[in-house]
MOPAC internal coordinates of N, CA, C and O (Angstrom, degrees):
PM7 1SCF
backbone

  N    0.0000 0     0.00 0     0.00 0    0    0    0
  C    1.4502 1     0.00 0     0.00 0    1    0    0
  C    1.5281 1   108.17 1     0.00 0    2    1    0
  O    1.2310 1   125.03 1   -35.43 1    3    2    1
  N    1.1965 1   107.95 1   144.57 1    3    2    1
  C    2.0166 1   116.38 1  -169.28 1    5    3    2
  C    1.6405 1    85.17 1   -61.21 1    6    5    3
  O    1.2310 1   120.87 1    12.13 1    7    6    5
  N    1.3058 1   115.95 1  -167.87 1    7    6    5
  C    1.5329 1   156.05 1   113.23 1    9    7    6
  C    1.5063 1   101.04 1   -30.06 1   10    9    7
  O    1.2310 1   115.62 1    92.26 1   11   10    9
  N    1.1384 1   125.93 1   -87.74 1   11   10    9
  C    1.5078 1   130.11 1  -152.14 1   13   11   10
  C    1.4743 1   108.06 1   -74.23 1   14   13   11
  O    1.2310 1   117.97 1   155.90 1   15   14   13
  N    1.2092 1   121.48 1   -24.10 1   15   14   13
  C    1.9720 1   132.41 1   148.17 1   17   15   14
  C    1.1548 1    96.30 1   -28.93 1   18   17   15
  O    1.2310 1   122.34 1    93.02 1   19   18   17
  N    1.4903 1   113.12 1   -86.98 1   19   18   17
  C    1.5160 1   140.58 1  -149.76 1   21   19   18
  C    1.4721 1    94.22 1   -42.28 1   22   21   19
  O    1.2310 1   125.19 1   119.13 1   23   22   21
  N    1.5573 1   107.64 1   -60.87 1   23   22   21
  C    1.7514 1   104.68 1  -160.89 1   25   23   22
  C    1.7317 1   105.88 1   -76.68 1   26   25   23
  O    1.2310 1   112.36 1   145.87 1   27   26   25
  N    1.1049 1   132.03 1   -34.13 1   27   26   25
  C    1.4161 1   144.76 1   155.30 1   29   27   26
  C    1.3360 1    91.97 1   -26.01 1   30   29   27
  O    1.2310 1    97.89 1    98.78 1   31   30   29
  N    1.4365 1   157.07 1   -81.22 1   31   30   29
  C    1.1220 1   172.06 1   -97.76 1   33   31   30
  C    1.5503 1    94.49 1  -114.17 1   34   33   31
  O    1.2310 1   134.56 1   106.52 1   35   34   33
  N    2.0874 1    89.44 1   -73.48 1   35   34   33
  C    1.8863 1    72.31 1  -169.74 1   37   35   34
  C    1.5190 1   121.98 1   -63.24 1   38   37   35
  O    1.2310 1   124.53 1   162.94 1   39   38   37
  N    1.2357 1   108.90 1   -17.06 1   39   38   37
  C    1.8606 1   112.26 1  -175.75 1   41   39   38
  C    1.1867 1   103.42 1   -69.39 1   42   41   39
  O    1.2310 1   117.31 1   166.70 1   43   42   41
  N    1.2499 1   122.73 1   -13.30 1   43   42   41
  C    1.6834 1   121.19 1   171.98 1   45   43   42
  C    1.2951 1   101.04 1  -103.29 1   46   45   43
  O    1.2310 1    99.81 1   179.02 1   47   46   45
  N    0.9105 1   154.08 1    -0.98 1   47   46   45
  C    1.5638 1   133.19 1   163.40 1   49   47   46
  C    1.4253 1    96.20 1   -95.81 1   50   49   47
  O    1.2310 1   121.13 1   133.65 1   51   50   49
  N    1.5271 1   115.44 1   -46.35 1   51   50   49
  C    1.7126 1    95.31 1   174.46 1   53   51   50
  C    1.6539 1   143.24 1   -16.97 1   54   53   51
  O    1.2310 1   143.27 1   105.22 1   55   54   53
  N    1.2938 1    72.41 1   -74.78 1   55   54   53
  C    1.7794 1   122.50 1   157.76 1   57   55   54
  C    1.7573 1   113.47 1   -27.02 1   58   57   55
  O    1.2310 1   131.97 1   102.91 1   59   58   57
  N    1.5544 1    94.49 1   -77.09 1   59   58   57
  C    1.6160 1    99.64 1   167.40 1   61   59   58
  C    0.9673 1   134.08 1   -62.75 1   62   61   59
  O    1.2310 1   114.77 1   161.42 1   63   62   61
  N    1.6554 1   127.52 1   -18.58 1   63   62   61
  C    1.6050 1   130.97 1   169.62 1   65   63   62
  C    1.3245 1   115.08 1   -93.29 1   66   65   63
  O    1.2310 1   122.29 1  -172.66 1   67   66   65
  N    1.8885 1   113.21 1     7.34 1   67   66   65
  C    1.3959 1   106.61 1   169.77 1   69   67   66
  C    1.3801 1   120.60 1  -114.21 1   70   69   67
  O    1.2310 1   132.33 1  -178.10 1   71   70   69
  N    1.6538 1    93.80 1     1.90 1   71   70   69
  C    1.9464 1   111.12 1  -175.50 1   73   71   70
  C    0.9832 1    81.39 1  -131.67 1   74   73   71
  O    1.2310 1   108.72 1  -133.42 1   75   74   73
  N    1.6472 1   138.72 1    46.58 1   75   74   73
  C    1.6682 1   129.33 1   175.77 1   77   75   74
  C    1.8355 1   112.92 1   -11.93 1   78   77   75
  O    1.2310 1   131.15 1   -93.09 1   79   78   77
  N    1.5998 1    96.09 1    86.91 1   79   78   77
  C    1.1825 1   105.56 1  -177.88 1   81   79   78
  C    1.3737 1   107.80 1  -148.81 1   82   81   79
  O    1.2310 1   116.14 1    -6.36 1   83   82   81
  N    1.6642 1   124.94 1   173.64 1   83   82   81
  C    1.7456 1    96.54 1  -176.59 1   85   83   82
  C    1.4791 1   104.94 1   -94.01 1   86   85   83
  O    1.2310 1   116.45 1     0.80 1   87   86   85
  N    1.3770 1   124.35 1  -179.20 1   87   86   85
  C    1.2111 1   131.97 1   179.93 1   89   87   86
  C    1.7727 1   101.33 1   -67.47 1   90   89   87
  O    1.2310 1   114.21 1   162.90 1   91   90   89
  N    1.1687 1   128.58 1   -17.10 1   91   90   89
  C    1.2781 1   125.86 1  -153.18 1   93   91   90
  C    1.4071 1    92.04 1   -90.99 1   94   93   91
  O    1.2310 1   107.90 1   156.32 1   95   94   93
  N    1.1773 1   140.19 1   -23.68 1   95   94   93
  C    1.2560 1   149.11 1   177.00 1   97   95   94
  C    1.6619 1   101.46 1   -79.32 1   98   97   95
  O    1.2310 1    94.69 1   136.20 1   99   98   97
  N    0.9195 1   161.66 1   -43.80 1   99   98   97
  C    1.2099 1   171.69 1  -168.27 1  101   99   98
  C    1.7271 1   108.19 1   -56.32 1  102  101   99
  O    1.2310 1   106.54 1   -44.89 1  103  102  101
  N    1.2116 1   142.63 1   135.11 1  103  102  101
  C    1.5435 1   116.34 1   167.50 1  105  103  102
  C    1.8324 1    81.50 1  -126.40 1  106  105  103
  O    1.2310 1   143.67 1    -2.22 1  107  106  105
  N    1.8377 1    71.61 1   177.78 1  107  106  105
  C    2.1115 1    77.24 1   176.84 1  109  107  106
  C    1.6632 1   101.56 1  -117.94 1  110  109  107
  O    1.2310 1   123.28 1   -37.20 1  111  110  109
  N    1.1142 1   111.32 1   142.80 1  111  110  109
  C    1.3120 1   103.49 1  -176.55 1  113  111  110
  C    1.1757 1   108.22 1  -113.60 1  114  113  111
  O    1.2310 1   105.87 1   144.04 1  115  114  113
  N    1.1703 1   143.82 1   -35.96 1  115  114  113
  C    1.0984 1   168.10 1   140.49 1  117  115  114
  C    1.7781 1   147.75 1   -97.30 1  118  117  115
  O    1.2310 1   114.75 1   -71.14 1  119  118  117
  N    1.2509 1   127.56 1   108.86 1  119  118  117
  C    1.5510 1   124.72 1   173.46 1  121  119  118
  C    1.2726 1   116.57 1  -135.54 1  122  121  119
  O    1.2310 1   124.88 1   -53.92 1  123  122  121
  N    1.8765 1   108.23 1   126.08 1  123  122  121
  C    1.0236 1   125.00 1  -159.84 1  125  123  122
  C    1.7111 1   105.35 1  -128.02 1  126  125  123
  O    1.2310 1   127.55 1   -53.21 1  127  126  125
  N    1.5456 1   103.07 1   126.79 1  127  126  125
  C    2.0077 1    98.16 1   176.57 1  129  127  126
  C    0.8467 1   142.56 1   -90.07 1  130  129  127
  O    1.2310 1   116.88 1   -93.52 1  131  130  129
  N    1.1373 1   123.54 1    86.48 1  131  130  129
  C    1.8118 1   134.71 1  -170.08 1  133  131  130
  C    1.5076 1   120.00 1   -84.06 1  134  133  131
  O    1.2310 1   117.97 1   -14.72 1  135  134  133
  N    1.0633 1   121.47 1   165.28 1  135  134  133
  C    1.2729 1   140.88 1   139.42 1  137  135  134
  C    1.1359 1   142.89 1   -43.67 1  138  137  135
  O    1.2310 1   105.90 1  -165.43 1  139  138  137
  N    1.0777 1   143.77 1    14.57 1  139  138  137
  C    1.3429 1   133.94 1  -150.96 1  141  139  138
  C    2.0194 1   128.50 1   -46.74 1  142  141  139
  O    1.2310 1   120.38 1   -48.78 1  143  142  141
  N    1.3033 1   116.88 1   131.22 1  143  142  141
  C    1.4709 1   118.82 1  -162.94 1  145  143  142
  C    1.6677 1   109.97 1   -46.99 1  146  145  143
  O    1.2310 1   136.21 1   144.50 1  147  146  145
  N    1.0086 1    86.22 1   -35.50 1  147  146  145
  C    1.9534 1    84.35 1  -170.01 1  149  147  146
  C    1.9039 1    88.20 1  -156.93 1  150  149  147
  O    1.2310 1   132.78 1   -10.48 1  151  150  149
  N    1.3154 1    92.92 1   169.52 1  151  150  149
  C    1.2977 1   128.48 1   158.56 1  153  151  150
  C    1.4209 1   127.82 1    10.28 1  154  153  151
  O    1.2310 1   132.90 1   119.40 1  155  154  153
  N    1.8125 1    92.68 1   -60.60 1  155  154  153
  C    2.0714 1   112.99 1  -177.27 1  157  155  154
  C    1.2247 1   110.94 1   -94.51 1  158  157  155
  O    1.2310 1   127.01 1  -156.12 1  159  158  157
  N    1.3133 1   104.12 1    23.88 1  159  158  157
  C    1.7548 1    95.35 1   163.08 1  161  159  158
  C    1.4357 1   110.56 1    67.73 1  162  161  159
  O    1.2310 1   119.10 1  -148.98 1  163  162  161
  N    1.0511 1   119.32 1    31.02 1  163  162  161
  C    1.2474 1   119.00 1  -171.34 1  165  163  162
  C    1.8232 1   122.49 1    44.15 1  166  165  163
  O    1.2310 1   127.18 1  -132.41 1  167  166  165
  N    1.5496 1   103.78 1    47.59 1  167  166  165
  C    1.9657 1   117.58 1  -172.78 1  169  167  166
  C    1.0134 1    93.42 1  -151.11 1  170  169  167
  O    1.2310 1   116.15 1  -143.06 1  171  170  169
  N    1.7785 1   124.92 1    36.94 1  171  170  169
  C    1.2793 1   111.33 1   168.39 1  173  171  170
  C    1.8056 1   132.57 1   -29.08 1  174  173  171
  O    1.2310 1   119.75 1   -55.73 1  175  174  173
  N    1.4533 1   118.09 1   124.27 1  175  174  173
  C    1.8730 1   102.06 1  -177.87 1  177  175  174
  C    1.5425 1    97.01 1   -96.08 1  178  177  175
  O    1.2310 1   130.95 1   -28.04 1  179  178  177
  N    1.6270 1    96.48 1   151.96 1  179  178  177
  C    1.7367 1    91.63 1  -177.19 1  181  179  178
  C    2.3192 1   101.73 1   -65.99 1  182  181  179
  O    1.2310 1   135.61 1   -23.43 1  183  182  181
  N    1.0682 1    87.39 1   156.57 1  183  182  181
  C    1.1351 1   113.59 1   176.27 1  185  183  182
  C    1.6798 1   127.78 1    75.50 1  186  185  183
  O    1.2310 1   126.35 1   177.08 1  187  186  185
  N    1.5022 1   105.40 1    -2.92 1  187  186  185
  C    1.2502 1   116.98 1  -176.01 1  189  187  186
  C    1.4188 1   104.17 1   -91.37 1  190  189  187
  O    1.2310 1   117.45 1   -20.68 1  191  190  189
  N    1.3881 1   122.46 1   159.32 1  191  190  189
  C    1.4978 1   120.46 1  -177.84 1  193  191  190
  C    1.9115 1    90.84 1  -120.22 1  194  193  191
  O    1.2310 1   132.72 1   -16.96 1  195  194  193
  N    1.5139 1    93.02 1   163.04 1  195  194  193
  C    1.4260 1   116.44 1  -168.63 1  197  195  194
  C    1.3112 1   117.75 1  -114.46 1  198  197  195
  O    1.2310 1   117.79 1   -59.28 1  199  198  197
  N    1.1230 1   121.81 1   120.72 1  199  198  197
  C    1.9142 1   104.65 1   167.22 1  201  199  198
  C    1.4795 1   110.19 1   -60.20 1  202  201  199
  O    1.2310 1   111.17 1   -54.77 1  203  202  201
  N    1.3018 1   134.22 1   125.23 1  203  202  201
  C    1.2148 1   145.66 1   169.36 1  205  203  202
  C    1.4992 1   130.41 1   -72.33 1  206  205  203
  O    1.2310 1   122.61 1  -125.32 1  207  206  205
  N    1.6477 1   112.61 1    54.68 1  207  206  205
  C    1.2377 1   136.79 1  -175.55 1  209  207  206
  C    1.5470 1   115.05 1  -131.54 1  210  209  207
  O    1.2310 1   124.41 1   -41.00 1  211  210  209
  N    1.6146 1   109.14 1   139.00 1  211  210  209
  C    1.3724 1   109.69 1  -161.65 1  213  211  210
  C    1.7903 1   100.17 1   -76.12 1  214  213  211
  O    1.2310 1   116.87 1   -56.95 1  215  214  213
  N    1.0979 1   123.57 1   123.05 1  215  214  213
  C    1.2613 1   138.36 1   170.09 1  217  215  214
  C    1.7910 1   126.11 1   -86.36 1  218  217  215
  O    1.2310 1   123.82 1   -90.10 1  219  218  217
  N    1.1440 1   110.28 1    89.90 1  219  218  217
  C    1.0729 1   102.34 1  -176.19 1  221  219  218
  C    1.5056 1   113.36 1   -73.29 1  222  221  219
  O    1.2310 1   115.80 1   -35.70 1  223  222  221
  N    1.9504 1   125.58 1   144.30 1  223  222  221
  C    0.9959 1   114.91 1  -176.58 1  225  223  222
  C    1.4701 1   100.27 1  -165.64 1  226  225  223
  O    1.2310 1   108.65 1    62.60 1  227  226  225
  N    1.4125 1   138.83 1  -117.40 1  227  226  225
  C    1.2132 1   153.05 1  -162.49 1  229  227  226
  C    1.4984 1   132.93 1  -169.73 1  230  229  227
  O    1.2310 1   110.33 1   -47.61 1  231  230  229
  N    1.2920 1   135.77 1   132.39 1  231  230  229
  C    1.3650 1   132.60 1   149.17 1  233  231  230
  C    1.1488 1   116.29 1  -101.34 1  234  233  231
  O    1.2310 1   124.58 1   -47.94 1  235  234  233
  N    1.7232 1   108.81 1   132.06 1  235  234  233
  C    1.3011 1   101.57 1   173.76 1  237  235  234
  C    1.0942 1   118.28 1  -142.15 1  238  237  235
  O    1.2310 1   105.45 1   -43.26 1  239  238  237
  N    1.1580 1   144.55 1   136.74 1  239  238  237
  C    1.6161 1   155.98 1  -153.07 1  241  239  238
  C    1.2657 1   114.41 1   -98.89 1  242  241  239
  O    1.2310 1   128.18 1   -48.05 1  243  242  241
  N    1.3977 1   101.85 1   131.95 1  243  242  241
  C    1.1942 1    94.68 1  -167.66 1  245  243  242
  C    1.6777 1   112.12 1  -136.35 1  246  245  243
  O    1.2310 1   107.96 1   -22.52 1  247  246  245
  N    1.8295 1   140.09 1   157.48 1  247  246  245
  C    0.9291 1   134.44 1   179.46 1  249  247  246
  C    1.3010 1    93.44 1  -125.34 1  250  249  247
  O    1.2310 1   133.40 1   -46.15 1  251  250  249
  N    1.3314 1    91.70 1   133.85 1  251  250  249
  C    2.1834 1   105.17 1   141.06 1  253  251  250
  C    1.7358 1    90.25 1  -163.57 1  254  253  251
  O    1.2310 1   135.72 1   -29.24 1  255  254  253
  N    1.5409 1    87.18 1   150.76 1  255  254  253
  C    1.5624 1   131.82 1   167.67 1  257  255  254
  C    1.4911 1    80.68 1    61.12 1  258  257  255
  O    1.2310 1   113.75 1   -94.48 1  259  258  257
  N    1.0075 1   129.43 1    85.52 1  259  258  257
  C    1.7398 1   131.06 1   175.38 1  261  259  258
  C    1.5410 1   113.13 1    19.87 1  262  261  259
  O    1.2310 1   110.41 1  -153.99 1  263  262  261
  N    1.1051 1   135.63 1    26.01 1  263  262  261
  C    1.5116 1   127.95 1   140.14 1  265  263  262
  C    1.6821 1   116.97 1   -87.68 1  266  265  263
  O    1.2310 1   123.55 1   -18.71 1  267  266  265
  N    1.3185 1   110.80 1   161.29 1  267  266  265
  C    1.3764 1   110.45 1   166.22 1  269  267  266
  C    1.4209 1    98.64 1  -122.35 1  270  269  267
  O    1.2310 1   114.35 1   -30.20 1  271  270  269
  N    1.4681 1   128.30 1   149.80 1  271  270  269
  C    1.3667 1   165.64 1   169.29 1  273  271  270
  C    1.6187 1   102.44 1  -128.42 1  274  273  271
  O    1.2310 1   142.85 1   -42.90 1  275  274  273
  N    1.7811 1    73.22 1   137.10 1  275  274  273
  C    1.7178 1   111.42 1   168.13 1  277  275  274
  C    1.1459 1   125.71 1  -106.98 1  278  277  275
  O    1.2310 1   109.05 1   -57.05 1  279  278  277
  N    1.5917 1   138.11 1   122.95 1  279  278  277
  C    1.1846 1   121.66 1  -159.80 1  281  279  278
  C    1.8881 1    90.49 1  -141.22 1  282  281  279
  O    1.2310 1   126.96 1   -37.78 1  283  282  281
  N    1.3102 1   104.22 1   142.22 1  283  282  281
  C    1.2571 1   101.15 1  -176.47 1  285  283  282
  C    1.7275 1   104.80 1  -116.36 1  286  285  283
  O    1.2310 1   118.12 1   -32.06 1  287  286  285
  N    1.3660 1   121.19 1   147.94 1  287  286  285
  C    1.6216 1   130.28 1  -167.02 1  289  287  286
  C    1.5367 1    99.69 1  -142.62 1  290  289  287
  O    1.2310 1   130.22 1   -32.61 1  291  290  289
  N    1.4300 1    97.89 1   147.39 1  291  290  289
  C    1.5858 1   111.10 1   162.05 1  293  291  290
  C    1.4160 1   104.38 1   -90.46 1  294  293  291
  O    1.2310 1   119.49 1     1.15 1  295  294  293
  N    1.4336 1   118.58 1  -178.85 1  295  294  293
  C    1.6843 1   139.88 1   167.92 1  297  295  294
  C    1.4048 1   114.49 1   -44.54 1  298  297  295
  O    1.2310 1   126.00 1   150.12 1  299  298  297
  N    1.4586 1   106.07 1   -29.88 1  299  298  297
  C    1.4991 1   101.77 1  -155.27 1  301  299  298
  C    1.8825 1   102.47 1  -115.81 1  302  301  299
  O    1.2310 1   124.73 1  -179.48 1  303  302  301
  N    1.5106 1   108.52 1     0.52 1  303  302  301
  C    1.4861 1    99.82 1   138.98 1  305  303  302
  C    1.7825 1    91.88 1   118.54 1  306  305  303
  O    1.2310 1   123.00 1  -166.99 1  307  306  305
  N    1.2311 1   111.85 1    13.01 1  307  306  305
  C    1.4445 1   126.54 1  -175.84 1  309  307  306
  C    1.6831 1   116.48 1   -80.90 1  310  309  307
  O    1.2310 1   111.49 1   -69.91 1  311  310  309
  N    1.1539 1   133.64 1   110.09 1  311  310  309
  C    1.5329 1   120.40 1  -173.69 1  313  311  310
  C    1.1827 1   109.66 1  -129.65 1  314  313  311
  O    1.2310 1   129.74 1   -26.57 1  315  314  313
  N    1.3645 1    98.82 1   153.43 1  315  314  313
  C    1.8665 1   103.53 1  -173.79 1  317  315  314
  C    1.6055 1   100.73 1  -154.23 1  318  317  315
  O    1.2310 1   119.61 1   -47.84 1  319  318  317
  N    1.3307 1   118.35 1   132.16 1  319  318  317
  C    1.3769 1   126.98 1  -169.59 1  321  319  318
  C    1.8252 1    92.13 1   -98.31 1  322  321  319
  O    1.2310 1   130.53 1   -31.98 1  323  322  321
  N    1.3849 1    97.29 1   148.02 1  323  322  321
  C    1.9377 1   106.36 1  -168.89 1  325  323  322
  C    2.3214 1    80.06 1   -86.37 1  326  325  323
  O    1.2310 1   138.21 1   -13.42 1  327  326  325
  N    1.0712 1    82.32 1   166.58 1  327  326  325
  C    1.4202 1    96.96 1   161.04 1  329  327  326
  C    1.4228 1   134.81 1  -157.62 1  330  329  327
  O    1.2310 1   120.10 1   180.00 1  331  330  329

């Protein structure tokens, strides 16, 4: 499975355990490969600290039930939606 599989995948399970829905409902509309500044994927939470290393990973866009969501992932399959 690519890199861009992997994060495709986790941005859809993300996704589905936060709209408790299945992944099959989810489409991708978009995935794009970034950099991220440090650590949080660029969704820093207040009070948490970051390792300060460039992380390469992904945004990827996503639809169900006519909204789109953005969910951002590292390489290794980790995703976290900003809020």
């Amino acid at each position: 499975m690519s890199p861009s599989e992997t994060a495709s995948q986790a941005a859809q399970a993300e996704l589905a355990r936060r709209l408790n829905v299945s992944a099959e409902q989810i489409q991708v509309v978009s995935i794009e490969s970034v950099e991220w500044p440090d650590a949080s994927l660029g969704c820093p939470q207040p009070g948490q600290m970051y390792i300060q290393v460039i992380t390469p990973g992904y945004k990827v866009t996503l639809s169900a039930a006519g909204q789109r969501y953005e969910v951002h992932t590292d390489l290794k399959g980790r995703a976290v939606m900003c809020r």
